[in-house]
C-alpha positions in Angstrom: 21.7 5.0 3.0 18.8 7.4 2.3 15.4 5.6 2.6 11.8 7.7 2.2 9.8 7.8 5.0 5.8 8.6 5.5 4.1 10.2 8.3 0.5 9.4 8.6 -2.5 10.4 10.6 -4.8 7.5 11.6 -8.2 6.6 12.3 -9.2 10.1 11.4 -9.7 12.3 8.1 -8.1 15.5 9.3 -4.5 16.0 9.3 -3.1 17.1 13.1 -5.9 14.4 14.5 -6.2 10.9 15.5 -2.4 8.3 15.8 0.3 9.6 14.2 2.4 7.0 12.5 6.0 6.6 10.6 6.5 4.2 7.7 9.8 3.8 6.2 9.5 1.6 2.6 12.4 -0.7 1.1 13.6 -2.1 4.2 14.9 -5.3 3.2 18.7 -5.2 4.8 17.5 -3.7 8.6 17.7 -5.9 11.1 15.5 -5.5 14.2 18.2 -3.6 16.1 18.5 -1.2 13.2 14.6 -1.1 13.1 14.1 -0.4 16.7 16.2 2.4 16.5 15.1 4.0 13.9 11.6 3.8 15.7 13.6 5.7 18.5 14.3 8.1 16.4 10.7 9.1 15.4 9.4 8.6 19.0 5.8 7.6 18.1 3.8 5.2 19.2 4.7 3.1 16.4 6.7 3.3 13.0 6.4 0.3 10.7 9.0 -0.9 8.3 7.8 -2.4 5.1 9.7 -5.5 3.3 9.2 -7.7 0.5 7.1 -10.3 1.2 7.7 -13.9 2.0 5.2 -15.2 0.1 5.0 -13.3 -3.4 1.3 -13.5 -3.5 1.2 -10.9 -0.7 1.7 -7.0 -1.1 4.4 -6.5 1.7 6.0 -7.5 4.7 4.9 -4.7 7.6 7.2 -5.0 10.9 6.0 -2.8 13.8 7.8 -1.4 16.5 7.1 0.7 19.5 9.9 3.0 20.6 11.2 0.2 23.3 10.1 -3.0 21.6 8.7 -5.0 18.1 5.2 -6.3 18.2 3.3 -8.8 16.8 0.2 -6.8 15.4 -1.2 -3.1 15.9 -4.3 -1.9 14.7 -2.7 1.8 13.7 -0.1 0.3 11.8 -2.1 -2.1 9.7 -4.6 0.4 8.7 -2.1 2.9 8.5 0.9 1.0 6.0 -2.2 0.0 3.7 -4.1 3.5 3.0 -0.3 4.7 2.4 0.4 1.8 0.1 -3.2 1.9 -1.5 -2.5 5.8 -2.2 1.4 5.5 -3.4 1.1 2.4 -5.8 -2.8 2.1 -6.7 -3.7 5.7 -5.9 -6.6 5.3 -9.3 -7.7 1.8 -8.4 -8.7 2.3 -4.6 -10.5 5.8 -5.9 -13.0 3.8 -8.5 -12.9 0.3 -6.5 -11.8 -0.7 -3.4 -8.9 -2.6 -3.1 -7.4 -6.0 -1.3 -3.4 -5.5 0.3 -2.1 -8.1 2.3 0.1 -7.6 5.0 2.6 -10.4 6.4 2.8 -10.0 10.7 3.9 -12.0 13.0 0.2 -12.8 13.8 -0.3 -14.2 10.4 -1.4 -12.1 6.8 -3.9 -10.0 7.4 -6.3 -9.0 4.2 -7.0 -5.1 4.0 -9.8 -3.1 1.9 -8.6 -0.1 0.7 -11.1 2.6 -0.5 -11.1 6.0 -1.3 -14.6 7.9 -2.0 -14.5 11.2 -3.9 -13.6 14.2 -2.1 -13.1 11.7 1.0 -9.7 10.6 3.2 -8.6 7.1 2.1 -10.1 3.9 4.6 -8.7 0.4 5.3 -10.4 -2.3 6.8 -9.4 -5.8 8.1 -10.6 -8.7 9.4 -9.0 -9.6 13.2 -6.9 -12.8 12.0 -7.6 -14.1 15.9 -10.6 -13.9 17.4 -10.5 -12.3 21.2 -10.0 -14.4 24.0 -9.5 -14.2 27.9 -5.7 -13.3 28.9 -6.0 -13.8 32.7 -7.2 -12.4 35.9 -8.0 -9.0 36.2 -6.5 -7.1 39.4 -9.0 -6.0 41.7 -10.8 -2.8 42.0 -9.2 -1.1 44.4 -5.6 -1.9 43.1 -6.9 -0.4 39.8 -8.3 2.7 40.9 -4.6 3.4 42.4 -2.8 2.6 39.4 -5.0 4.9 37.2 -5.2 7.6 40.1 -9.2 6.9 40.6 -11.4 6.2 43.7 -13.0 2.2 43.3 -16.0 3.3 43.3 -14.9 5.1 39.9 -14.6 1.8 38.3 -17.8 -0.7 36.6 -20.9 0.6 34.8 -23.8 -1.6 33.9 -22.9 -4.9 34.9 -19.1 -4.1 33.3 -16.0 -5.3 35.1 -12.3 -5.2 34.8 -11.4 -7.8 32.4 -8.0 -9.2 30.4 -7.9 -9.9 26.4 -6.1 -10.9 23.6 -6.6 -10.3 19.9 -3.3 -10.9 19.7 -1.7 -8.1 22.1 -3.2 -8.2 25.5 -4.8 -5.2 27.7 -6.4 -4.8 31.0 -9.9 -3.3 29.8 -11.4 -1.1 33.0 -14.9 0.1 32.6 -15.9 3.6 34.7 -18.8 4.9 35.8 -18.2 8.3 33.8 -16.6 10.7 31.6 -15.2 12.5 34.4 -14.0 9.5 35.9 -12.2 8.8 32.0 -10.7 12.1 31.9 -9.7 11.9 35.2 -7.6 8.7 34.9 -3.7 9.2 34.6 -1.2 6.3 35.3 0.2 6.0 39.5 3.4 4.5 38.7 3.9 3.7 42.2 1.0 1.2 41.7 1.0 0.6 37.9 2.9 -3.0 38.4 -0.2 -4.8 38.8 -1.6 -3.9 35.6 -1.1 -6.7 32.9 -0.5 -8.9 31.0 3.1 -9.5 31.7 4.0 -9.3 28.2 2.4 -6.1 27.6 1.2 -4.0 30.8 -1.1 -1.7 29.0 -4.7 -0.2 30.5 -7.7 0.7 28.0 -9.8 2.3 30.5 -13.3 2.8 28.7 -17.5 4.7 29.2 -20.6 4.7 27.2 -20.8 8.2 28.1 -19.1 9.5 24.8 -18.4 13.0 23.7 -20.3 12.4 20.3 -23.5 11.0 19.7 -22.9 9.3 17.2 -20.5 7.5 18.8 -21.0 4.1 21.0 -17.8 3.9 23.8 -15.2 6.4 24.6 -11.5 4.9 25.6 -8.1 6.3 26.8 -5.2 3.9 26.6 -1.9 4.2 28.8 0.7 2.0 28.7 4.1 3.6 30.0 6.2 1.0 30.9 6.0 0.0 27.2 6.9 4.3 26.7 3.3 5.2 25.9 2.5 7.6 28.4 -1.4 8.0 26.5 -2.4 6.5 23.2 -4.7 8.5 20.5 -6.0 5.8 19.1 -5.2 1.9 19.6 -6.1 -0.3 16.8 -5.2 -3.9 19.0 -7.4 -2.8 21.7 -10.2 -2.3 20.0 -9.7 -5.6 18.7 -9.5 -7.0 21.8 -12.5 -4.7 22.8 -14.8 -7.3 21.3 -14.2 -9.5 23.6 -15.3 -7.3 26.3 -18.4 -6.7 23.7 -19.8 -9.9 23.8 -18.8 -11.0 27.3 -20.6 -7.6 29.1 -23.1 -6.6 26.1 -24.2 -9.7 24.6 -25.4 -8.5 21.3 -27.4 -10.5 19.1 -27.0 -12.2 16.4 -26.1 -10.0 13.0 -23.7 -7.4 12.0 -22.4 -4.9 14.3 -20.7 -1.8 14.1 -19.5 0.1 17.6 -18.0 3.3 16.7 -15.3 4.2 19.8 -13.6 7.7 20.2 -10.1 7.9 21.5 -7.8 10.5 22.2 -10.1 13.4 22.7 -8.6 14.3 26.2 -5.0 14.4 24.4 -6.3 17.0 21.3 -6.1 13.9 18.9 -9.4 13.0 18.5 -9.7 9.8 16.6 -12.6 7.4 15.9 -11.7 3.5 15.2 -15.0 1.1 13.8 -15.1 -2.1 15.0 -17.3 -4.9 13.5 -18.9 -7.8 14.7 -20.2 -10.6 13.7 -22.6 -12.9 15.8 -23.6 -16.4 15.2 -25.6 -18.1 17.9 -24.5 -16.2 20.3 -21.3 -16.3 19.6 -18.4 -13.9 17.7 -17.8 -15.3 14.6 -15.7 -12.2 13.3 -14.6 -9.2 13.6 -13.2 -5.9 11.7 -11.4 -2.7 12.5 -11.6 0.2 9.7 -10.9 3.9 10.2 -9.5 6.5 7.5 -5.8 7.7 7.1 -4.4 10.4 5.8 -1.1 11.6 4.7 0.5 14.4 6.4 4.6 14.2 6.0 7.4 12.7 4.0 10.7 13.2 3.6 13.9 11.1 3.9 16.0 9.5 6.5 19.9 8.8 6.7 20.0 5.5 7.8 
């Protein structure tokens, strides 16, 4: 059957920059074996497959799957299915208003803002539908700085150490001293076993020595056994990023917006916004937004 599919460019404004990602509409009869490889097939990061939704109220059904495996949520993918569905079925709302699409993941339904200013790439925004929290132990220093080809004394800035957390996919956040030591990094896999968590052995090595300054914290994120050698720009990490936020940074109380530049050592320079909010002390919510534009289409035999 011959199905339309959608190339995208996220969490940047220019084509040829930030995550590239494939959607395929009208999905309804794949199964998750046909789905996976079909996301094969494209060999990107991601490629999301939109459904009918389960619960009429809501826009569409979004399953995401890496080239080896489905997941739960991705931050790419979200913002990514709703600038394309904002621009191919409410292309004159989202330019004079912005716009509410829900998505159905397996997290749960996640409410996007779409928006599209004049002469400006389309945006989406979401609220994180969990909250970050601690996903174990961290390995040491030393077994990190083998795994991501670094010296230990590479790794921690400022009171910043290795940490775990979840938004909903885990990573093993490592903080380093420097933007050499960033663009250094490149996974060992002789050593890359003790990165974590189990369920998804992924690294999101991070400095607040950023190429822009306008920007707040520069990231890389590798994750190979998962077949993501390098990331441009990784939605669910950044979600999980405000964890590290208010654990190491402890900002007050009020709205917060950290801008964090990804994928500048791979020539796909991309820029994900993350929001806070603090209470007390405390994260009370949190938001990633980034722009989107569309750079392919075309159709698949499947």
């Amino acid at each position: 059957m011959r199905r339309r599919y959608f190339i995208l460019d996220v969490f940047t404004g220019a084509p040829l920059a930030g995550n590239p990602l494939a959607i395929v509409r009208d999905c309804d009869d794949l199964d998750a074996a046909r789905m996976q490889a079909i996301a094969a097939e494209f060999n990107l990061s991601e490629t999301v497959f939109l459904q009918s939704p389960r619960d009429p109220v809501n826009t569409a059904r979004a399953r995401i799957f890496t080239t080896r495996r489905e997941l739960p949520f991705a931050g790419h993918p979200t913002i990514g299915a709703a600038v394309l569905i904002g621009l191919m079925d409410a292309g004159k709302m989202i330019a004079a208003q912005p716009v509410d699409i829900v998505l159905e993941e397996q997290i749960g339904d996640l409410r996007c803002t779409v928006r599209r200013q004049k002469d400006k790439p389309a945006r989406a925004m979401f609220m994180l539908p969990l909250l970050p929290e601690p996903a174990g132990e961290a390995p040491d220093c030393e077994a990190l700085a083998h795994a991501l080809s670094l010296a230990p004394g590479d790794i921690g800035f400022e009171g910043h150490e290795p940490s775990v957390w979840t938004a909903g996919v885990g990573f093993t956040f490592v903080p380093v001293a420097s933007r050499d030591a960033l663009a250094r990094a490149k996974p060992d896999m002789a050593h890359w076993s003790v990165i974590g968590p189990a369920d998804h052995p992924a690294a999101y090595v991070y400095s607040k020595e950023t190429l822009s300054e306008a920007h707040h914290v520069t990231a890389r994120m590798f994750a190979p056994s998962l077949g993501i050698t390098e990331d441009p720009a990784t939605g669910s990490a950044a979600a999980a990023f405000a964890g590290v936020c208010m654990a190491f940074e402890a900002p007050p109380d009020g709205e917060h917006n950290i801008v964090i530049e990804q994928g500048y050592d791979m020539g796909r320079p991309s820029q994900i916004v993350l929001g806070l909010h603090v209470e007390q002390g405390a994260l009370t919510g949190a938001s990633i937004g980034g722009a989107a534009v569309l750079v392919a289409e075309g159709h698949i035999e499947i």
